[in-house]
C-alpha atoms as an extended CHARMM CRD file, in Angstrom:
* protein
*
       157  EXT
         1         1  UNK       CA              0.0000000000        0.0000000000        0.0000000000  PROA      1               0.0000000000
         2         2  UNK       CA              1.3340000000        3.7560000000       -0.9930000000  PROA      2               0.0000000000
         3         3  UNK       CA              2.2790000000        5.8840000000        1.3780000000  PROA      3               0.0000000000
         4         4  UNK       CA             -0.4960000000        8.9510000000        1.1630000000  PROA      4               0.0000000000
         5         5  UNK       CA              1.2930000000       10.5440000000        3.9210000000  PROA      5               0.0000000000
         6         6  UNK       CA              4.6340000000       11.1460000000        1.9360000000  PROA      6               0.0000000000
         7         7  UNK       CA              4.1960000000       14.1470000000       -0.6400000000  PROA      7               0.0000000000
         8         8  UNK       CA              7.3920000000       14.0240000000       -3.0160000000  PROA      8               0.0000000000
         9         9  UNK       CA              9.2700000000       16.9510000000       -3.2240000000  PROA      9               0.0000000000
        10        10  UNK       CA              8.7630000000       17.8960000000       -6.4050000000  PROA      10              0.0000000000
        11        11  UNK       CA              6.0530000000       18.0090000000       -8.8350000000  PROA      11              0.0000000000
        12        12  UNK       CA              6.1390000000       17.6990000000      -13.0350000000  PROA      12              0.0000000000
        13        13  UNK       CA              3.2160000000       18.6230000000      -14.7340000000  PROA      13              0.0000000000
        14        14  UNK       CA              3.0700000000       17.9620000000      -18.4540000000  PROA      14              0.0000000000
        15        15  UNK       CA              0.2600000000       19.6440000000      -20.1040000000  PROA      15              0.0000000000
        16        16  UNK       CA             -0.9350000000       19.5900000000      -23.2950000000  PROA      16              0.0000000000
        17        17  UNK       CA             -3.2880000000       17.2580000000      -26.0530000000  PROA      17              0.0000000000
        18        18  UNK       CA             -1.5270000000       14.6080000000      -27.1240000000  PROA      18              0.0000000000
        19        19  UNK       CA             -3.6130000000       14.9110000000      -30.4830000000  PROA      19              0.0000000000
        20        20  UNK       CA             -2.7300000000       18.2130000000      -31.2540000000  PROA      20              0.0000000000
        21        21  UNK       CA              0.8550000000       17.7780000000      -32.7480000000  PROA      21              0.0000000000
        22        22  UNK       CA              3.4840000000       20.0650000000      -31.0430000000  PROA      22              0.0000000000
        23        23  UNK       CA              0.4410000000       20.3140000000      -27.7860000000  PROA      23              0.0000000000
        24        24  UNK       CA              2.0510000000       17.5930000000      -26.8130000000  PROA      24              0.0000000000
        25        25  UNK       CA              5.5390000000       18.6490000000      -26.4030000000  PROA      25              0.0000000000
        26        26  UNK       CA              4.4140000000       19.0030000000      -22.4620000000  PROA      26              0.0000000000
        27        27  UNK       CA              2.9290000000       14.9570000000      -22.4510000000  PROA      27              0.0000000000
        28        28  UNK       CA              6.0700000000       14.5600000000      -24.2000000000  PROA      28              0.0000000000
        29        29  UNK       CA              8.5990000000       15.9830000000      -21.7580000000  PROA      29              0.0000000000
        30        30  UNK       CA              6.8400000000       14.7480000000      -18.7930000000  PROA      30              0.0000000000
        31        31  UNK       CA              6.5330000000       10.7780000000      -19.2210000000  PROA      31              0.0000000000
        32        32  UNK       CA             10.1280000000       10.5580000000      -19.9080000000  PROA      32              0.0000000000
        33        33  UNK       CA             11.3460000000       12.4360000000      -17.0840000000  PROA      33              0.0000000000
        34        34  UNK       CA              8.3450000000        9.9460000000      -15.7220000000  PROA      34              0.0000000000
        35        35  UNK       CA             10.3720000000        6.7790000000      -16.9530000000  PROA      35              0.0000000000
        36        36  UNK       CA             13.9370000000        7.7440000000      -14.8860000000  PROA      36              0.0000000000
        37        37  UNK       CA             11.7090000000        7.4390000000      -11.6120000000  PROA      37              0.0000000000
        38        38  UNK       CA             13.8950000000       10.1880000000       -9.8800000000  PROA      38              0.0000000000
        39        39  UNK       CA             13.8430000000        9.5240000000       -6.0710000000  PROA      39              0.0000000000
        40        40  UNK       CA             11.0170000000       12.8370000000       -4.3610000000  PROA      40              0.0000000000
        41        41  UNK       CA              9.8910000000       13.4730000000       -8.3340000000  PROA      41              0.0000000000
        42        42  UNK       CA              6.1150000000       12.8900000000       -9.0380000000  PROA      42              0.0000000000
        43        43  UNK       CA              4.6710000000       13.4870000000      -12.2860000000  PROA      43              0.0000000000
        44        44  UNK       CA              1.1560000000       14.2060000000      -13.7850000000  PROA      44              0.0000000000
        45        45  UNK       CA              0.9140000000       13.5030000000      -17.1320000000  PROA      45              0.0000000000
        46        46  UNK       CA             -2.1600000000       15.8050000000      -18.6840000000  PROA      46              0.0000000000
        47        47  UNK       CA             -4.5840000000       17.9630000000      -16.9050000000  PROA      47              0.0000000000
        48        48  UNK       CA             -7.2930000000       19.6300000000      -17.9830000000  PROA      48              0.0000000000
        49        49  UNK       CA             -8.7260000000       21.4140000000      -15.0440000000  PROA      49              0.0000000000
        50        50  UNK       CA             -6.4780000000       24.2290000000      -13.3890000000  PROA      50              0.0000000000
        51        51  UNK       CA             -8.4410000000       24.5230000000      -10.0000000000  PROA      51              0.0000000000
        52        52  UNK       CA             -7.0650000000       20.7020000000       -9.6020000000  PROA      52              0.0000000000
        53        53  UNK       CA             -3.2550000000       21.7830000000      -10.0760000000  PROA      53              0.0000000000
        54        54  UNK       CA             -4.0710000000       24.3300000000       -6.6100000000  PROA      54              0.0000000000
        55        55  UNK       CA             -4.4240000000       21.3600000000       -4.5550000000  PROA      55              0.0000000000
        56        56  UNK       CA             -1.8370000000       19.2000000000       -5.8120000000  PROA      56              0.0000000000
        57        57  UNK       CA              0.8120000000       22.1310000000       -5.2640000000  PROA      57              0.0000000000
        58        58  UNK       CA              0.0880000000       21.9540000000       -1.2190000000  PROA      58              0.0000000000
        59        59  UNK       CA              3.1270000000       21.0630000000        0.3800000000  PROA      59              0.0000000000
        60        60  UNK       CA              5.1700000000       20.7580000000       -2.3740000000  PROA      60              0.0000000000
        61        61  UNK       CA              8.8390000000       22.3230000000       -2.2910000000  PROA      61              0.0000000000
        62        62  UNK       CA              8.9900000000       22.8050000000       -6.0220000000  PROA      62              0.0000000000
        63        63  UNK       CA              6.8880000000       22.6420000000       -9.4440000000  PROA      63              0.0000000000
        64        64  UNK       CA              7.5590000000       22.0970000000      -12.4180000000  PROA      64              0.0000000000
        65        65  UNK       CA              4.9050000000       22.7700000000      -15.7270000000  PROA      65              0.0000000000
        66        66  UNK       CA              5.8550000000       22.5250000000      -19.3470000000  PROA      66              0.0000000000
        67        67  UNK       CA              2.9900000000       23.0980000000      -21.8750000000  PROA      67              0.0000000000
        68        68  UNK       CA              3.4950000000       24.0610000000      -25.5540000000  PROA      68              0.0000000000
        69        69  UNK       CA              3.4240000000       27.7130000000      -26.4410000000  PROA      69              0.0000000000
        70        70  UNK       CA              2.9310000000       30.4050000000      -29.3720000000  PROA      70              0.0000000000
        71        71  UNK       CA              4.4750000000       33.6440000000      -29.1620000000  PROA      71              0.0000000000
        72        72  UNK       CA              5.5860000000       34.1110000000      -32.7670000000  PROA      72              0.0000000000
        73        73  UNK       CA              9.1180000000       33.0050000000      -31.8500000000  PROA      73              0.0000000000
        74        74  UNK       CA             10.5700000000       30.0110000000      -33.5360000000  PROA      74              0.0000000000
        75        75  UNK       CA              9.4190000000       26.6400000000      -33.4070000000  PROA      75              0.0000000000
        76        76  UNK       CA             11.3990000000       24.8570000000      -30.3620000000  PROA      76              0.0000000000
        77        77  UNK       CA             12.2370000000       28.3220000000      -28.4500000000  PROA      77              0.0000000000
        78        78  UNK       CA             12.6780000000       27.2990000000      -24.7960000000  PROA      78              0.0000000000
        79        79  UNK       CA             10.4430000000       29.8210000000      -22.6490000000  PROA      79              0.0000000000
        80        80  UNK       CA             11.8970000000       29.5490000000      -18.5860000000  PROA      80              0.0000000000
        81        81  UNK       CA              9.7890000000       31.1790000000      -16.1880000000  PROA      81              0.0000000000
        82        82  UNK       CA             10.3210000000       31.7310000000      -12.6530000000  PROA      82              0.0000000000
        83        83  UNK       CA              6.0950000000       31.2310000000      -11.9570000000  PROA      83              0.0000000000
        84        84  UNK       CA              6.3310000000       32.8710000000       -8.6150000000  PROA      84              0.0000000000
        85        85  UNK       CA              8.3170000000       35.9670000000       -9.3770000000  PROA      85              0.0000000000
        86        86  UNK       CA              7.7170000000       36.7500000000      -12.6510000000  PROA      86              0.0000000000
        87        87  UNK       CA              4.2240000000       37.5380000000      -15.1990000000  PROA      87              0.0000000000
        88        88  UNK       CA              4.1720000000       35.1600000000      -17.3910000000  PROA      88              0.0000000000
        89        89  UNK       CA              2.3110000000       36.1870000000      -21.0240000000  PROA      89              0.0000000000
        90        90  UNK       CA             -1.5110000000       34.8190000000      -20.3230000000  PROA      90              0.0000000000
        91        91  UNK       CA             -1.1840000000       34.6770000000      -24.5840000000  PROA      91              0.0000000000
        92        92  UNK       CA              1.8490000000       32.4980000000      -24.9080000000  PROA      92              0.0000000000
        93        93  UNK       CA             -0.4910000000       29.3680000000      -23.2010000000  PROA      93              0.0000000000
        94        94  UNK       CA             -3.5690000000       30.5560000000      -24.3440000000  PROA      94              0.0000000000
        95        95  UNK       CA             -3.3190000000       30.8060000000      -28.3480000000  PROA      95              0.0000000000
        96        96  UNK       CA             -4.1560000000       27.0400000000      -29.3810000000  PROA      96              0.0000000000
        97        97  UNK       CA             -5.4640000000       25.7700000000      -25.9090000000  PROA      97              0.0000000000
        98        98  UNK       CA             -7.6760000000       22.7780000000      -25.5100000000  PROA      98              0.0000000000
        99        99  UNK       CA             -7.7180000000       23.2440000000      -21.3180000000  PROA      99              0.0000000000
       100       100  UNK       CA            -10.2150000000       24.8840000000      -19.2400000000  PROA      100             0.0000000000
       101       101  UNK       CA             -7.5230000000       27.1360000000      -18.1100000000  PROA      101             0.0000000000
       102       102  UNK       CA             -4.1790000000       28.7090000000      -18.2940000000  PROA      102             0.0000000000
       103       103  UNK       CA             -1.0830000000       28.6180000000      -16.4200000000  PROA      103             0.0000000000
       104       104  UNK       CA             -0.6860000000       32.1540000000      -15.8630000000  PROA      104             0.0000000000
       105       105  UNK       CA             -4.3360000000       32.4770000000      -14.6330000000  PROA      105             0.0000000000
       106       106  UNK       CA             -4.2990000000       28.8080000000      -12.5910000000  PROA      106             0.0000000000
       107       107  UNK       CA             -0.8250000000       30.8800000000      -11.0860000000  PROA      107             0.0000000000
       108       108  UNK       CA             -2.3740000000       33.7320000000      -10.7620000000  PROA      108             0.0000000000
       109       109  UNK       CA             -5.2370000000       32.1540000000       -8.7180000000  PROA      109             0.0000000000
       110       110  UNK       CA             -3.0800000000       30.5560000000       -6.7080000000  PROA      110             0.0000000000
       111       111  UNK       CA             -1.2710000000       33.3360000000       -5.3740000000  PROA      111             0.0000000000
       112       112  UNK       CA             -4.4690000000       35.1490000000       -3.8960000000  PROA      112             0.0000000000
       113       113  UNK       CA             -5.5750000000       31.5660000000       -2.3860000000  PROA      113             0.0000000000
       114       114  UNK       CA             -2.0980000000       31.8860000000       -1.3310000000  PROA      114             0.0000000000
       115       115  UNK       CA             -1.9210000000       27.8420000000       -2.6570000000  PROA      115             0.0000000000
       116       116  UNK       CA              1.2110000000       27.9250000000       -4.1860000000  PROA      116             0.0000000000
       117       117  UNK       CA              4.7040000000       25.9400000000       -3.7000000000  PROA      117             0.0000000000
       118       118  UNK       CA              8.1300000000       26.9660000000       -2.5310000000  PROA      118             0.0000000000
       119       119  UNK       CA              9.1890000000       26.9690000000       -6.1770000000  PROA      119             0.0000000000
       120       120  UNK       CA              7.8830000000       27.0390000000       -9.5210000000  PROA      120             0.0000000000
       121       121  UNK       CA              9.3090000000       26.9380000000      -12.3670000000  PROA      121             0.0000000000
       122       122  UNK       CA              7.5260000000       26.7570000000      -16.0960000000  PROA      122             0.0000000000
       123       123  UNK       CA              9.0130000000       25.8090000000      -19.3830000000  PROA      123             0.0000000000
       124       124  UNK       CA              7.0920000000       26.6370000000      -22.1840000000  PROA      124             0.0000000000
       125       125  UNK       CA              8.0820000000       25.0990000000      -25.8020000000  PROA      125             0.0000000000
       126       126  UNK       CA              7.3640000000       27.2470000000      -28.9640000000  PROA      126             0.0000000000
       127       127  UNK       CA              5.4480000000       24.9670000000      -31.2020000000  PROA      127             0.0000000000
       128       128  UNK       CA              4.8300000000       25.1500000000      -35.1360000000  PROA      128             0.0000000000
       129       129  UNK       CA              2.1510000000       22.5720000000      -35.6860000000  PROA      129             0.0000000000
       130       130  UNK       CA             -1.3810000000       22.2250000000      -33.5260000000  PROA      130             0.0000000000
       131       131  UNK       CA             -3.5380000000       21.0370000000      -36.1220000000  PROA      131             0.0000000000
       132       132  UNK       CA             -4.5050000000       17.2740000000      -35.6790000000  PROA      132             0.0000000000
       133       133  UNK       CA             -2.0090000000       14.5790000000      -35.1260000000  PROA      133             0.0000000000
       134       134  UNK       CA              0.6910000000       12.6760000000      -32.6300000000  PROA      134             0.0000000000
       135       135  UNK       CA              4.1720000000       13.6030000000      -33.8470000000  PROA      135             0.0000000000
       136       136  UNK       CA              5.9530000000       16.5970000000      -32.9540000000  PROA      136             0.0000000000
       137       137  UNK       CA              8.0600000000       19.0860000000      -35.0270000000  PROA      137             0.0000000000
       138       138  UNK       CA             11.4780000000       18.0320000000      -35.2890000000  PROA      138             0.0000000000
       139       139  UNK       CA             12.5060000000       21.3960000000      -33.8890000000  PROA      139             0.0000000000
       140       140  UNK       CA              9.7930000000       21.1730000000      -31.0970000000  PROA      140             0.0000000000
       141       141  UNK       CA             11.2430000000       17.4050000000      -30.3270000000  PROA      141             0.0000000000
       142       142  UNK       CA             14.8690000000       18.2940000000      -30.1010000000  PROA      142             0.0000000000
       143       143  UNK       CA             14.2920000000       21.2930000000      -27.3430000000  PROA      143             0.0000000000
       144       144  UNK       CA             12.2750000000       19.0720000000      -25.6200000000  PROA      144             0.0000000000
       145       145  UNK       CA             15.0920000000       16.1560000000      -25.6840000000  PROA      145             0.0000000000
       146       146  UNK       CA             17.1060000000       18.6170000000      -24.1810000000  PROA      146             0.0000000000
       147       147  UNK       CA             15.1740000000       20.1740000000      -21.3730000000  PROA      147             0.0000000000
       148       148  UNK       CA             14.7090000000       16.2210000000      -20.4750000000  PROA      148             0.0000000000
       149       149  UNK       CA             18.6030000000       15.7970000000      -20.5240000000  PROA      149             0.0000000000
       150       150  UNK       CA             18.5600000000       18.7330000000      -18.5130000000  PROA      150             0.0000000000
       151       151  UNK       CA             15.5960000000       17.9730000000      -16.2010000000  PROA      151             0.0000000000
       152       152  UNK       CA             16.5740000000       14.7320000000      -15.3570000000  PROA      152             0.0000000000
       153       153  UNK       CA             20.6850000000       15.9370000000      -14.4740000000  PROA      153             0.0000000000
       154       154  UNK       CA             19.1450000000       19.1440000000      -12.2240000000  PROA      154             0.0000000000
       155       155  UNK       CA             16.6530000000       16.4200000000      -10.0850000000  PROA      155             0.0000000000
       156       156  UNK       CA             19.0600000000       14.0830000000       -9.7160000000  PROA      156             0.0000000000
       157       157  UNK       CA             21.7410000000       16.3580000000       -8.1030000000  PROA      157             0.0000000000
């Protein structure tokens, strides 16, 4: 039986559709860093209601979203926010959405609940492609490789 008591340290939260082509560059990211099984690292693979992610960030030290994004840049731009100190661009997360929310807003939210964690941090990936489909943009794939090469050396330290 699982130990409910024990809340791991850290939190990953991939969001995204994992039918919407580069929307799933969050999916993506997140069950791989799933597969290493990094000692105080939970993951959540897909969301889709941001009032949820409140609760689940209670007693956590640190959190950890990545989500695809569109801010004209180019496809595969790495986006690193620091979610408790900085405003993050509602637009970036909002453009091709399928959630009921937003980071920013969930975020947002959060901070006048005063539900938030020690840390946050939030990655967003510049994607090209959300029309239909389940393969990523081989820009969009090779950032996310490497903010999982990165990810996983960071939480294992």
């Amino acid at each position: 039986m699982p130990d409910t008591n024990h809340i791991a340290e850290t939190l990953i939260v991939g969001v995204g559709n994992g039918y919407r082509s580069d929307d799933a560059v969050g999916l993506y990211v997140s069950r791989r860093i799933e597969r290493e099984k990094i000692r105080n690292v939970s993951v959540i693979n897909g969301i889709s209601d941001g009032t949820s992610l409140l609760d689940l960030w209670d007693k956590r030290e640190q959190v950890i979203l990545i989500d695809a994004v569109c801010s004209g840049r180019e496809a595969g731009f790495l986006h690193r926010f620091d979610g408790l100190a900085e405003n993050i661009p509602e637009e970036y997360f909002s453009a091709y959405s399928t959630h009921s929310f937003t980071i920013p807003g969930t975020i947002e939210l959060g901070k006048t609940l005063n539900m938030l964690p020690r840390k946050m941090v939030v990655f967003g990936i510049e994607g090209r492609n959300f029309e239909a489909g389940n393969k990523l943009s081989p820009s969009v794939k090779q950032a996310a490789q490497i903010l999982i090469i990165e990810m996983i050396e960071s939480l294992n330290m």
